[in-house]
N, C-alpha and C positions, 0 to 999 in steps of 0.2 A: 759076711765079714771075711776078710782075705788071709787077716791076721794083725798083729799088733808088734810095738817092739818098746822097749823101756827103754823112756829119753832119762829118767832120774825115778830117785826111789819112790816119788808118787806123782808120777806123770808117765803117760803110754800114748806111743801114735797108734792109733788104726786106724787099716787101710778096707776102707769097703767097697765091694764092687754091685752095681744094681744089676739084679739079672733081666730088669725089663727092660730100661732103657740105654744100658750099656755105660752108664757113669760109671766114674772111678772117684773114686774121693779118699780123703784123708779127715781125721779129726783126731781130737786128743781126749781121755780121758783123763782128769784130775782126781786126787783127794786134796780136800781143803781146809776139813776139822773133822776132831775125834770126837765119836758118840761117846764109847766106853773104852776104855783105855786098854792094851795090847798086855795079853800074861807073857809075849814073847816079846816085847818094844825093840825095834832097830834103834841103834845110839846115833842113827843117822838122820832121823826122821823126827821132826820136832813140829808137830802141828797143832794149833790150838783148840780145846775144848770150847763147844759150840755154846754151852752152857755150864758155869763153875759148879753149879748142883750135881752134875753127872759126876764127879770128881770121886776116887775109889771114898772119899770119908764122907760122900752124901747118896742119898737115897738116888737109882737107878732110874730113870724117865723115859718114854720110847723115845725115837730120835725124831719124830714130828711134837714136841713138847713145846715148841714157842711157834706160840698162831699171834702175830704182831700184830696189831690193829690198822685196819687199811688207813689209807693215808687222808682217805675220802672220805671216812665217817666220821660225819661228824657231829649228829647228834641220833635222837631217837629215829627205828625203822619208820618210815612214812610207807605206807599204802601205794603202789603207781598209781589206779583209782584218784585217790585223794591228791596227788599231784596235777594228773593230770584235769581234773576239775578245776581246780587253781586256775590254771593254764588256759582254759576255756573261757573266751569273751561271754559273756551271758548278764 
């Protein structure tokens, strides 16, 4: 990385260079929501809590605390095995 610059108080471009094949690139880093809330908070910075539990009058949770359920499950684990026998003219 080349270095970075602040486009706003929670957005950065960085600029990276590859040393093997000689790109140049740019990207940005975001913050998007707050795990646990700031003892020093900017009065600028207004982001929302990922989860209202995390909130200082509720119990602390890591910040991987919501596993959503895929979108594709949709019932009990099946076996491959067992699928694929299904599947098997016989």
């Amino acid at each position: 990385m080349r270095g970075s610059e602040q486009i706003t108080p929670t957005v950065r471009e960085l600029r990276m260079d590859c040393g093997e094949c000689g790109a140049r690139m740019v990207g940005q880093l975001s913050l998007v929501r707050t795990v646990r809330e700031s003892d020093c908070a900017n009065a600028e910075v207004r982001l929302p809590f990922s989860n209202p539990a995390l909130s200082r009058d509720h119990r602390h949770r890591p910040a991987n605390d919501d596993a959503p359920i895929p979108a594709n499950d949709d019932g009990p684990d099946i076996p491959a095995a067992a699928i694929g026998a299904a599947l098997t003219p016989g």
